[in-house]
NUTI-101002 format. One record per residue (C-alpha): residue number from 0; x, y, z. Coordinates in Angstrom, 3 decimals. Layout:
<pts>
    k      east     north        up
  NUM         X         Y         Z
...
</pts>
This chain:
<pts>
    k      east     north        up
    0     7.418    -3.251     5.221
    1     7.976    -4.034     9.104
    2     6.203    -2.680    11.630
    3     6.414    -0.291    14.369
    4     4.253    -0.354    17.508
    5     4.808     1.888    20.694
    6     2.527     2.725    24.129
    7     3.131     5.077    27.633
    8     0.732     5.142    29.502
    9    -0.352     3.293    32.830
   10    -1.683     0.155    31.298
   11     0.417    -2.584    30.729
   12     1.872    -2.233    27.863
   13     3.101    -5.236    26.582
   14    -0.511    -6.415    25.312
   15    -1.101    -3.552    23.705
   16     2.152    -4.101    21.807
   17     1.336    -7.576    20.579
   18    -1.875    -6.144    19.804
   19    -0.794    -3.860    17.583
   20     1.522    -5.365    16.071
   21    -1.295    -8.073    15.368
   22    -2.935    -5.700    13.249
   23     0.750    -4.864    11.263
   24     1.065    -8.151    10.787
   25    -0.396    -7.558     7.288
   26     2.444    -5.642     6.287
   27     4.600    -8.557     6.018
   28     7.913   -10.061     8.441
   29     9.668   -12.476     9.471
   30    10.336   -12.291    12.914
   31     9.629    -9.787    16.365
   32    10.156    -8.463    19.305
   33     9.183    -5.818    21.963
   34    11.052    -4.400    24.917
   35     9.262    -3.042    28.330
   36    10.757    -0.805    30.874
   37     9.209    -1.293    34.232
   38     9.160     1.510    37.147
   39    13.069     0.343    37.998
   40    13.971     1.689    34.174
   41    15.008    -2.550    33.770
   42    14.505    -3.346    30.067
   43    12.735    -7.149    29.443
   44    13.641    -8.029    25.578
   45    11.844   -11.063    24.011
   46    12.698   -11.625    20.615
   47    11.368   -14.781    18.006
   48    11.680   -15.513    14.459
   49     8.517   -16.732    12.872
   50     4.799   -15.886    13.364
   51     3.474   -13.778    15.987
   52     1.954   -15.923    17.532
   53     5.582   -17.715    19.106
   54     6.125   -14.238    20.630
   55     2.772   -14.633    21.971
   56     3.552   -18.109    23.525
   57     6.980   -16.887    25.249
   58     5.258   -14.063    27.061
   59     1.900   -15.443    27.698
   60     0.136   -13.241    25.698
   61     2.387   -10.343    27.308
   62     0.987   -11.029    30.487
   63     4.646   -12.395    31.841
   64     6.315    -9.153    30.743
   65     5.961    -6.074    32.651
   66     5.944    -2.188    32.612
   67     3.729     0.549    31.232
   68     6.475     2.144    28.285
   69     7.137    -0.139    25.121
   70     7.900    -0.718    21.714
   71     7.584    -3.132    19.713
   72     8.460    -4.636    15.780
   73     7.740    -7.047    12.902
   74    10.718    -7.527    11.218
   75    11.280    -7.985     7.194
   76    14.965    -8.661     7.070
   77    16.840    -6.888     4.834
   78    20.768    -6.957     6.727
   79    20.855   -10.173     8.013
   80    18.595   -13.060     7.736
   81    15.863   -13.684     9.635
   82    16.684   -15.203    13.425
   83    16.052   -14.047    16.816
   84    19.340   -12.813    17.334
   85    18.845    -9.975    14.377
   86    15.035    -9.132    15.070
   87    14.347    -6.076    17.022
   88    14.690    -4.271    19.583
   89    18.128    -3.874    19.501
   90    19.937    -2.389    22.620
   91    23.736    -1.027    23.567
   92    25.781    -2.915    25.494
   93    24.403    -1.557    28.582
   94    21.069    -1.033    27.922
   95    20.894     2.214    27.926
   96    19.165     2.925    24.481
   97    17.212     0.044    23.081
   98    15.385     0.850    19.746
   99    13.332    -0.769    16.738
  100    14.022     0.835    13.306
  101    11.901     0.473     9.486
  102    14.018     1.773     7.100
  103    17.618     1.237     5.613
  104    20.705     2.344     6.645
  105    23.093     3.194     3.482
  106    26.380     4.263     5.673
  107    25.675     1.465     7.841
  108    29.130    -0.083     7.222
  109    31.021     3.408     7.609
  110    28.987     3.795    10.578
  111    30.304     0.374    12.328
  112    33.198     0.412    11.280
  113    33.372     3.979    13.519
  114    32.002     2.183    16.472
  115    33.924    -0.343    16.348
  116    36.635     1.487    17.141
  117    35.184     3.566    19.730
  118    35.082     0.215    21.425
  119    31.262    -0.822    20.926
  120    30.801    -4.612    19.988
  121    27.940    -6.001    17.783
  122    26.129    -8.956    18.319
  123    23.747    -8.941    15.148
  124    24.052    -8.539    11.649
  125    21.795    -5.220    11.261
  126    21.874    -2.055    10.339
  127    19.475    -1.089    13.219
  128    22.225    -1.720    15.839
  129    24.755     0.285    14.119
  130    21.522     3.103    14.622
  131    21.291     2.403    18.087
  132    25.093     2.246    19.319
  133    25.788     5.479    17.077
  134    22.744     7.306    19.456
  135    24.332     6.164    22.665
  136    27.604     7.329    21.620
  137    26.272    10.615    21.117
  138    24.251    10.520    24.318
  139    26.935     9.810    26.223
  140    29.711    12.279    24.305
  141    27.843    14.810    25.062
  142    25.979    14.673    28.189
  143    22.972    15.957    26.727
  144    19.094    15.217    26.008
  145    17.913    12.310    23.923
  146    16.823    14.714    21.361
  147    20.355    15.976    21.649
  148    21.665    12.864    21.013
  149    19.159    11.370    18.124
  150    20.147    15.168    16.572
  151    23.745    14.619    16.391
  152    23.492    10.706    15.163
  153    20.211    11.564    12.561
  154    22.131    13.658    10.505
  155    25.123    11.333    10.241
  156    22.636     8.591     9.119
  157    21.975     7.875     4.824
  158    18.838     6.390     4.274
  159    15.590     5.711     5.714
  160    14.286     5.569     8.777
  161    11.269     5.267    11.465
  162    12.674     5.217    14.883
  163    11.268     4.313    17.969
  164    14.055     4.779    21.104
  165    13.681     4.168    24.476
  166    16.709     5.554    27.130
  167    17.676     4.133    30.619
  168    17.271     7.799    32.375
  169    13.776     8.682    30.853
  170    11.618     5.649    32.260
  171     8.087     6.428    30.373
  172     9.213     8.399    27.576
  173     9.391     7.337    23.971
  174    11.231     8.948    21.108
  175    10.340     8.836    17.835
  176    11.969    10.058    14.638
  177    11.480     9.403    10.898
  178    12.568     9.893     7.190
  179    11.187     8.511     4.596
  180     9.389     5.757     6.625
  181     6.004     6.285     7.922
  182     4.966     6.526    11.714
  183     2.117     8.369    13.259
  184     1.744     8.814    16.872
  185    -1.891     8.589    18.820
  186    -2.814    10.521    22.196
  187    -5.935     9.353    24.977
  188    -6.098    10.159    28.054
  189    -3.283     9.534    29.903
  190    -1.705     7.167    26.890
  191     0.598     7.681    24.160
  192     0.831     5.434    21.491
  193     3.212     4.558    18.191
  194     2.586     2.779    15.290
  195     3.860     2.271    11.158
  196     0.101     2.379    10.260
  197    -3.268     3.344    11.808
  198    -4.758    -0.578    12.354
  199    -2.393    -0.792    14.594
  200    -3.851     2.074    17.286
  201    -7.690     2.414    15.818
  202    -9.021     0.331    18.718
  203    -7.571     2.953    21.796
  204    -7.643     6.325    20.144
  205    -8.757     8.506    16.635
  206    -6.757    11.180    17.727
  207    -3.618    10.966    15.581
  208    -0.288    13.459    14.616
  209     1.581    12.123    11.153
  210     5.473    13.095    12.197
  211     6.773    14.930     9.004
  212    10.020    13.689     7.381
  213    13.687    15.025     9.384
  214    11.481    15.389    12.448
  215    11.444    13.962    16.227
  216     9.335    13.298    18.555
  217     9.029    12.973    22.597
  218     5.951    11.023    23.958
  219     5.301    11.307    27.335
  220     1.986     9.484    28.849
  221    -0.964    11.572    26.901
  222     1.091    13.659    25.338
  223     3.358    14.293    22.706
  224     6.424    17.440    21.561
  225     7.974    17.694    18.437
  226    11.099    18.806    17.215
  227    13.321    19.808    14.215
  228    16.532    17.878    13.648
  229    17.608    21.489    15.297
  230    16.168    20.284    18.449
  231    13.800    23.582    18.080
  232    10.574    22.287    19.279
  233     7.754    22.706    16.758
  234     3.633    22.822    16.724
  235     1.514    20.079    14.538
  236    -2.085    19.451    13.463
  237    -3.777    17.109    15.275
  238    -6.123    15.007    12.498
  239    -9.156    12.829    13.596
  240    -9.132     9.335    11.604
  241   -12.532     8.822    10.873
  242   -12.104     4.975     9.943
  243   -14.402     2.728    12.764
  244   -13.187     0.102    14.570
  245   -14.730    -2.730    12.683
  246   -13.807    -1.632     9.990
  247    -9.989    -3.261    10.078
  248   -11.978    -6.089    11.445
  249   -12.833    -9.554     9.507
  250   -16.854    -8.611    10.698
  251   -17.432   -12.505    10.319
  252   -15.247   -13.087     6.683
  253   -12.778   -15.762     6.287
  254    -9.462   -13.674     5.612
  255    -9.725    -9.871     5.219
  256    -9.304   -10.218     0.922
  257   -12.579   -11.072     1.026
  258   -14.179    -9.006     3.286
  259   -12.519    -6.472     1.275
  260   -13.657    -7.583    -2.284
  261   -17.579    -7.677    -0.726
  262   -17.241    -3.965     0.548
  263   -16.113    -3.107    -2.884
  264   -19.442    -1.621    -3.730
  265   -20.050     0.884    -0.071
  266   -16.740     2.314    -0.899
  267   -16.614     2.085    -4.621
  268   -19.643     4.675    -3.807
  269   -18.449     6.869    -1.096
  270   -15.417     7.526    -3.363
  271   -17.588     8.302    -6.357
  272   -19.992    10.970    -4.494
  273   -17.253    12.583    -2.707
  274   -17.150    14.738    -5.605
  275   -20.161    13.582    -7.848
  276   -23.448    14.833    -7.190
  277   -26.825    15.322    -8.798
  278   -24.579    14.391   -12.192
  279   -21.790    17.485   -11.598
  280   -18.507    17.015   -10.263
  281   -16.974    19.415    -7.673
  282   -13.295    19.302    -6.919
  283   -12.880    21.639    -4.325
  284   -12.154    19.168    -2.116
  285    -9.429    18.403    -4.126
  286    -7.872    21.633    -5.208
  287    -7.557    20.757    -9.367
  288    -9.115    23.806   -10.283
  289   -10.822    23.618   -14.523
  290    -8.583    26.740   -15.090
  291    -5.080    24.508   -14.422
  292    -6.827    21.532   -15.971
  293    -7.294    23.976   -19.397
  294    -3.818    24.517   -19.217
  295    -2.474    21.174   -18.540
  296    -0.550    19.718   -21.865
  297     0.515    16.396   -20.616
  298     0.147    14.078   -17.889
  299     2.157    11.694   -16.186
  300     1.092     8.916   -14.853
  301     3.296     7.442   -11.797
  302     2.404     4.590   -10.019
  303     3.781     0.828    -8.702
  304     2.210    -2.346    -8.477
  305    -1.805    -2.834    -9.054
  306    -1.741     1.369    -8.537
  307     0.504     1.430   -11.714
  308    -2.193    -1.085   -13.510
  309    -4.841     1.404   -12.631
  310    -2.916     4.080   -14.302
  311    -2.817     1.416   -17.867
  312    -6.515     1.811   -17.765
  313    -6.333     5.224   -16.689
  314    -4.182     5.995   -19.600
  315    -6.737     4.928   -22.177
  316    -9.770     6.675   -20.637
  317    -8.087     9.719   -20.680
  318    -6.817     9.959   -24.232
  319   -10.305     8.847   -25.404
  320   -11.917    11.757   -23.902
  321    -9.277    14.460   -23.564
  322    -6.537    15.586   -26.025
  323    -4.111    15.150   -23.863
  324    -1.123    13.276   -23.918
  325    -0.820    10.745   -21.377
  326     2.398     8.615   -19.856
  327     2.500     6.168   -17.466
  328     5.235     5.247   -15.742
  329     6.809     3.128   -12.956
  330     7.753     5.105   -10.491
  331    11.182     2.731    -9.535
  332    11.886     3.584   -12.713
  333    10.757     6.981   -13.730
  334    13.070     8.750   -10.593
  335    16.099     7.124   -12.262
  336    15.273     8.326   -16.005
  337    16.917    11.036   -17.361
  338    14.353    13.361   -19.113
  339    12.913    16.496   -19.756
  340     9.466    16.512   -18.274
  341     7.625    19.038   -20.311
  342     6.056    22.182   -19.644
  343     2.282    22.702   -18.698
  344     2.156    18.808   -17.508
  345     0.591    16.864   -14.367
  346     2.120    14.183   -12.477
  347    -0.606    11.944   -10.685
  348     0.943     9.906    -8.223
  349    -1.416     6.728    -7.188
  350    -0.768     5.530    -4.133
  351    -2.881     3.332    -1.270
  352    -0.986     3.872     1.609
  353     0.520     7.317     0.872
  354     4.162     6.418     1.952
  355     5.428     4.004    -1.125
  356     8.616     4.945    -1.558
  357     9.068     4.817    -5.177
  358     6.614     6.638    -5.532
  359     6.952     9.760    -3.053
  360    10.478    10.241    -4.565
  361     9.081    10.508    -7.957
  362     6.616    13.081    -6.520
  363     9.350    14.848    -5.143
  364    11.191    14.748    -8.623
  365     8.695    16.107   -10.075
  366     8.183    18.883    -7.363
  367    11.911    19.850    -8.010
  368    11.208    20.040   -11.629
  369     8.437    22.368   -11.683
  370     5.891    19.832   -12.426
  371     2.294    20.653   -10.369
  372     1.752    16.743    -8.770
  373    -1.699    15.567    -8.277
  374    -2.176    12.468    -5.490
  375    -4.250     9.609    -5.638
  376    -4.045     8.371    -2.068
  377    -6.247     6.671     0.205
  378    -4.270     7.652     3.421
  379    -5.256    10.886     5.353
  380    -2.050    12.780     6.431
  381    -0.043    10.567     4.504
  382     3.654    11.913     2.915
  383     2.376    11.950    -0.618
  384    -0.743    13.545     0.632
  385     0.705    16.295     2.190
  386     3.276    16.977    -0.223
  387     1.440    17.086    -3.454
  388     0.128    19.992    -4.772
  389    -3.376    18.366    -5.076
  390    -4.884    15.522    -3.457
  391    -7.684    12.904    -4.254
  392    -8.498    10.834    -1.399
  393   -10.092     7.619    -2.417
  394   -12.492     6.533     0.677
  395   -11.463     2.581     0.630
  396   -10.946     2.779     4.347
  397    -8.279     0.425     5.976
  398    -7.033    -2.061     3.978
  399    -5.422    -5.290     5.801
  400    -4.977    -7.988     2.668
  401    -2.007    -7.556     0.756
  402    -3.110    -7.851    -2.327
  403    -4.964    -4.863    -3.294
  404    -9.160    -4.807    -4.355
  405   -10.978    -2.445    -2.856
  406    -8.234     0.242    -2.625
  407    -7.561    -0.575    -6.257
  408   -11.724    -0.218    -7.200
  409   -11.385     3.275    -5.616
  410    -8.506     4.662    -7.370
  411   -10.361     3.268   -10.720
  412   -13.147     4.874   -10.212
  413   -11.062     8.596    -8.715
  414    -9.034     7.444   -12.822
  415   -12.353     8.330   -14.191
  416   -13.775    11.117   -12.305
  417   -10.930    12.999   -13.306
  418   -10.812    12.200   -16.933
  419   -14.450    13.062   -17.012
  420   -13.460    16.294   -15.151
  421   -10.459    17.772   -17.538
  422   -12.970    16.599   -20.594
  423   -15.279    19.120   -19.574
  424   -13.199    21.548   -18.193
  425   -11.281    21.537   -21.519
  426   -14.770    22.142   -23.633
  427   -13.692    18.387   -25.354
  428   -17.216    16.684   -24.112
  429   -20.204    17.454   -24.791
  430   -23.128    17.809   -22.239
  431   -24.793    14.850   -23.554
  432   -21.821    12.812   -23.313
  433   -20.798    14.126   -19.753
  434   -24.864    13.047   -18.567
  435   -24.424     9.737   -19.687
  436   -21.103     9.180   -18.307
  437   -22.005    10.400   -15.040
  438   -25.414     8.694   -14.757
  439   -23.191     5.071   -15.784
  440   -20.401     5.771   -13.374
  441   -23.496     5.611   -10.615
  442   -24.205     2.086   -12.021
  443   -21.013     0.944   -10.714
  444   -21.453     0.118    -7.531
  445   -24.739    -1.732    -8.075
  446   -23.169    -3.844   -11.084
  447   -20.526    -5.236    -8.505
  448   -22.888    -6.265    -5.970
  449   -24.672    -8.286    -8.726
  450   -21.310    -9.827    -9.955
  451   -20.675   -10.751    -5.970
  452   -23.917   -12.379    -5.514
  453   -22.908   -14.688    -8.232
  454   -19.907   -15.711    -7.113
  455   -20.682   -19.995    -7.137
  456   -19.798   -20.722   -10.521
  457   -15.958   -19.319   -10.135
  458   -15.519   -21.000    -6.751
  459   -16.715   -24.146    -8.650
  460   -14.009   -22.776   -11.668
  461   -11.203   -22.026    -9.504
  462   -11.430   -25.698    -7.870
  463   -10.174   -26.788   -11.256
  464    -7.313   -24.658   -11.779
  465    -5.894   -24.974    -8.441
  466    -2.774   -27.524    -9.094
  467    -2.258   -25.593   -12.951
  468     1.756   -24.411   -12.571
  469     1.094   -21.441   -15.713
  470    -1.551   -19.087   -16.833
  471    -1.880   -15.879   -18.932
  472    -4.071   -13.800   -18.882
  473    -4.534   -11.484   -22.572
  474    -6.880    -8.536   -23.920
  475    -6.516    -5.311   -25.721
  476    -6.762    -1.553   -24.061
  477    -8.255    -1.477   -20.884
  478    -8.602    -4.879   -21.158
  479    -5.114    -5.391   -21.634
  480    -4.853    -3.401   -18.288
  481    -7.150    -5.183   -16.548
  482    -5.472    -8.390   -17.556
  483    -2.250    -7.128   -16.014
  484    -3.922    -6.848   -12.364
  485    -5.791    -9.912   -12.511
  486    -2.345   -12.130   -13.423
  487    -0.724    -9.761   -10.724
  488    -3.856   -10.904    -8.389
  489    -3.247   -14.348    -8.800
  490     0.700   -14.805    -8.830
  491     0.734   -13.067    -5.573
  492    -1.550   -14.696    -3.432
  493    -1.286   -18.138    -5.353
  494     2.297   -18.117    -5.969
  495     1.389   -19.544    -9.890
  496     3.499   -18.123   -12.693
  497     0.793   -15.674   -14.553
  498     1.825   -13.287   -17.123
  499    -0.372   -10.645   -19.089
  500     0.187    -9.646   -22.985
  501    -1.702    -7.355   -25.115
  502    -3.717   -10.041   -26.705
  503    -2.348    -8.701   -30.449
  504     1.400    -9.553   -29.304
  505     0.349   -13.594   -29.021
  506     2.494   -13.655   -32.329
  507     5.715   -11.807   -31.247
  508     6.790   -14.253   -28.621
  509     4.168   -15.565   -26.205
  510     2.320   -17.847   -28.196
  511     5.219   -20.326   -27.953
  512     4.725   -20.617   -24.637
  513     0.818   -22.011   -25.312
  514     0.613   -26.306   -24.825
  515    -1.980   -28.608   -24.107
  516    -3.900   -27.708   -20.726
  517    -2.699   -24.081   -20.610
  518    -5.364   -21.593   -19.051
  519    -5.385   -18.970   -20.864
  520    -7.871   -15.861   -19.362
  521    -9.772   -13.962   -22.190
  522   -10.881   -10.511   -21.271
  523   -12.892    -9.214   -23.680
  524   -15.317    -5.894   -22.567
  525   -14.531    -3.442   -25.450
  526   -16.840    -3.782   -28.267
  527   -14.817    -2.378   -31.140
  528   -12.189    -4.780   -30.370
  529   -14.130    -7.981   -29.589
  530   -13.501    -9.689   -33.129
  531    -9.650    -9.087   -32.702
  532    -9.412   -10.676   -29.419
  533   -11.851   -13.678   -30.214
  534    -9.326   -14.191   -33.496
  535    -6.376   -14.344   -30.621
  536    -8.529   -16.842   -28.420
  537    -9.203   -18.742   -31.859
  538    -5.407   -19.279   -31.946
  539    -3.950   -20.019   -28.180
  540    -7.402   -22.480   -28.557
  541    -6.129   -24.187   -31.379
  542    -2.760   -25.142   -29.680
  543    -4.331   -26.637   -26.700
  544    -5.187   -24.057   -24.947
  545    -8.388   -24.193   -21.803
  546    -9.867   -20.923   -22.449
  547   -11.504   -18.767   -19.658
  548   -13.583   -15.807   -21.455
  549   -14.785   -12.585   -19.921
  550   -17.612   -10.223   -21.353
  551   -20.189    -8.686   -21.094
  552   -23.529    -9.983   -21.033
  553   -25.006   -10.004   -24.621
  554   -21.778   -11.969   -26.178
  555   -23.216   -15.259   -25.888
  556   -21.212   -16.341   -29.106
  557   -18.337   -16.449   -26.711
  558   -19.472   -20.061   -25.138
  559   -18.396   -21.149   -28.461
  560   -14.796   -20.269   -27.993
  561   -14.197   -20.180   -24.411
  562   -14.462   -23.284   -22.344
  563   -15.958   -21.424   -19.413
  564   -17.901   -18.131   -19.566
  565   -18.237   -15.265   -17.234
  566   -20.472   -12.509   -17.932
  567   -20.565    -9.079   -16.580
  568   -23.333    -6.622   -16.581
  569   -23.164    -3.847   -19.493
  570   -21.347    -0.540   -18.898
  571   -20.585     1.998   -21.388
  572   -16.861     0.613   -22.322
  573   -14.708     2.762   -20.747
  574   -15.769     2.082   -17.535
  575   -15.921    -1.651   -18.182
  576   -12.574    -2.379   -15.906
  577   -14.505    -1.593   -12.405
  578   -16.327    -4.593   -13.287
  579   -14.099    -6.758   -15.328
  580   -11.610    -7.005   -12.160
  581   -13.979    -8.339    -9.902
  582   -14.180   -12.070   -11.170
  583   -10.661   -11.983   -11.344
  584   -10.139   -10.576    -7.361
  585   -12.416   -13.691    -6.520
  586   -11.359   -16.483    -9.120
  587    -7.471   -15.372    -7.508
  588    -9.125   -15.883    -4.212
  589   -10.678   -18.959    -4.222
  590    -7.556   -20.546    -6.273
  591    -5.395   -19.011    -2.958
  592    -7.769   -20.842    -0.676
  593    -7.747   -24.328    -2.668
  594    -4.199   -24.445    -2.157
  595    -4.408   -23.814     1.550
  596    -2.435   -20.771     1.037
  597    -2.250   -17.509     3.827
  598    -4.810   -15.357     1.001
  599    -3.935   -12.147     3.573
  600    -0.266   -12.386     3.991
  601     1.660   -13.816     1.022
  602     5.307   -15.234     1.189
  603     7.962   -12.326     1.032
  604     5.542    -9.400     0.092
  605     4.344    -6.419     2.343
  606     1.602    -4.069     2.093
  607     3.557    -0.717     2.055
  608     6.583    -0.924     0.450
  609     8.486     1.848     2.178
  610    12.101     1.546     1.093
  611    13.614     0.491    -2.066
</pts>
């Protein structure tokens, strides 16, 4: 959600703001802004609702602003609608602070209502400005540092927050400070930069700190201090993000979704022999050791979004090879439960970006309850990767669509490694069994690249569907789960109503939904339960249904029940998902694309989804 963009140095820094916040734009708004001091400590503000690229046109692609200290934002609104007036930066009265905020301000109201009567006057409808009026009270109460001053607001503040502050009397200094929202701050020579995510700063430096949660920053040019919301001044660990440049490119694609789905197969593979090799797995680069894996009684499962449809499939793979008892949950909804986690268990938190919040305060849950936490993340440094006991980083690299593939392909295939792992670790596999499963899991990669190179006959499908207004998509187990992220893949980008139903609950409810010219989408990968799910097809078909089947190759009998047939290569079934999803990433694509849709940056969604 929003975005966050920040540069001292002695460039100009407007560019490098709208460039940046270019490559946030991903992460969904509505509106933005930046604000440059110059060497006279004047502020220039230029704020615009709408696309980027009207900011863009009012400043001449920045070149009509100018000053070498910045920040900039994307805004998603969340108090107040979307208009120039509430998009960040917001400033005091006298320009003296000006700031951009992520995040949510609980107290906000309290808080104004406070100022207010201090004799500060508000000219948006935001929480952000009651944030940046209460810091200039305090810097001007007391006289003191803006450290002092973000101190003595910060802990007054409920809720979330990445801040990025700029004050009158410190001409080239930023100030940073965060909870619960993500930031991470970049150093080159001479140049300090800000940003929500690491698109946003790959192209000027690799050299990135991850401020922790209730912590501050200072950035000077080319360097950066840190504090404690003490003030104390702290030391942190600068980490090296080894993602290239060109890699949060297009490289020549249409829209990033697809550039994505295509490098499904490099990272699909990097992610499988970061701890697979010559048919053994090694996870000391994750820290699960087989002792803790023996002891481990039950798992849960926590997860949002396509991450929590990975843990569905998950799910099954595990209880087929383990004894263990297995639990999936979302995580908006498993922090709010009132249970008794049980004794001896896991919590695997599955996260892309590392920062969802749902899902780090279910982590954090757990942590408070004695439950050892496991995460699946594909963000170096991020919050859920530092704070969980144990982390598996999937190696998807940046990911700019919104809608999940290749981040999702990775966690999959991480889903499987580790139920593998625990099998053997827990003597419940036998070496035979382990082989084959290892040598198949190595087929993966190979399999997709044959499904992408035959991509014509669902671009030709799609062009069909494009004006349907329903579809659903059915199956049983991990077809079932598969179903759920390829109706999630094409409501999102496609904006069509798509549900997904275990394929033997047609006759509890859904099948009365079922009329002439409904699509109904048939996956169907899991041989012991291929006659069941052909019966279902049998009967959606029979009240008018248009039937799209998915198999494997081999069940030819299903052209005589489907009205279009896609095949996918053979797999042993449990790891029949990896490919399964891929015609359904592309068919969700290509539908996006007939409609003349924005496939990268769907209407009201964001990539991260950082506050509640």
């Amino acid at each position: 959600m929003c975005g966050i963009v920040g540069f001292t140095g002695s460039q100009e820094a407007a560019p490098i703001l709208l460039d940046g916040l270019s490559k946030l734009e991903y992460r969904g708004y509505d509106s933005a802004g930046i604000a440059v001091r110059n060497e006279n400590a004047e502020v220039e503000i230029v704020k615009a609702k709408g696309k980027l690229k009207v900011l863009k046109e009012m400043t001449n692609d920045g070149k009509a602003v100018k000053g070498t200290c910045g920040i900039g934002h994307t805004r998603w609104a969340t108090h107040g609608e979307p208009s120039a007036l509430n998009a960040h930066p917001h400033c005091s009265d006298d320009e003296n602070v000006v700031a951009v905020h992520n995040g949510i301000i609980e107290n906000y109201q309290e808080l104004r209502d406070k100022l207010l009567k201090k004799g500060y006057t508000f000219k948006s409808q935001t929480d952000t400005e009651v944030a940046v009026k209460l810091i200039d009270y305090y810097y001007k109460k007391y006289l003191g540092t803006p450290v002092d001053a973000l101190n003595h607001a910060l802990v007054r503040i409920r809720g979330s927050y990445a801040l990025a502050v700029m004050f009158k009397e410190y001409p080239g200094e930023i100030y940073a400070a965060r909870k619960d929202s993500p930031m991470i701050i970049g150093l080159a020579e001479g140049e300090s930069y800000l940003a929500s995510d690491v698109p946003a700063i790959l192209k000027y430096t690799r050299n990135v700190y991850y401020i922790g949660n209730l912590e501050l920053a200072r950035l000077t040019k080319g360097s950066v201090t840190f504090y404690n919301l003490d003030g104390d001044e702290i030391q942190k660990e600068m980490k090296t993000i080894d993602w290239d440049t060109e890699a949060a490119e297009k490289g020549g694609y249409e829209h990033f979704m697809l550039k994505e789905i295509h490098e499904q197969p490099k990272v699909v593979r990097d992610t499988i022999h970061s701890v697979l090799q010559n048919g053994k797995i090694s996870f000391e680069s994750v820290g699960l050791t087989d002792e803790e894996m023996r002891n481990i009684q039950q798992i849960y499962i926590v997860a949002c979004g396509s991450a929590y449809h990975v843990g569905m499939a998950a799910q099954y793979v595990l209880e087929e090879l383990t004894s263990l008892q297995v639990r999936v949950e979302l995580a908006s909804e498993f922090r709010y439960r009132t249970m008794t986690l049980a004794k001896n268990s896991l919590a695997i938190i599955i996260s892309q970006s590392g920062e969802t919040a749902d899902s780090l305060a279910a982590l954090r849950l757990c942590k408070e309850k004695g439950v050892k936490t496991l995460g699946i993340v594909n963000v170096v440094g991020s919050s859920i990767a530092r704070e969980a006991d144990d982390v598996f980083y999937t190696l998807a690299g940046p990911e700019i669509s919104v809608a999940t593939t290749k981040a999702y392909s990775c966690q999959l295939v991480a889903a499987y490694l580790l139920a593998m792992q625990f099998a053997k670790a827990r003597g419940e596999i036998t070496e035979e069994r382990f082989a084959a499963l290892a040598a198949d899991i190595e087929t993966i990669p190979e399999k997709i690249q044959r499904i992408l190179e035959d991509k014509e006959r669902l671009q030709w499908f799609a062009s069909k569907i494009v004006n349907i207004k329903d579809a659903f998509f059915i199956g049983r187990g991990i077809d079932y789960a598969i179903g759920m992220e390829g109706s999630l893949k094409l409501k999102e980008i496609s904006y069509i109503h798509s549900e997904a139903y275990a394929a033997g609950e047609l006759k509890h409810g859904p099948i009365s939904l079922i009329e002439d010219g409904t699509v109904v989408f048939s996956v169907v990968t899991q041989s012991a339960l291929y006659e069941k799910t052909i019966s279902n097809m049998v009967e959606v078909k029979s009240r008018g249904a248009k039937l799209f089947g998915l198999t494997t190759y081999g069940n030819y009998a299903m052209e005589d029940t489907a009205d279009f047939t896609v095949y996918i290569p053979k797999i042993d079934n449990l790891f029949a998902g990896s490919l399964s999803v891929i015609p359904l990433q592309l068919l969700s694509y290509y539908v996006s694309v007939g409609k003349g849709f924005d496939v990268d940056k769907p209407r009201n969604l964001a990539k991260s989804v950082t506050v509640e």
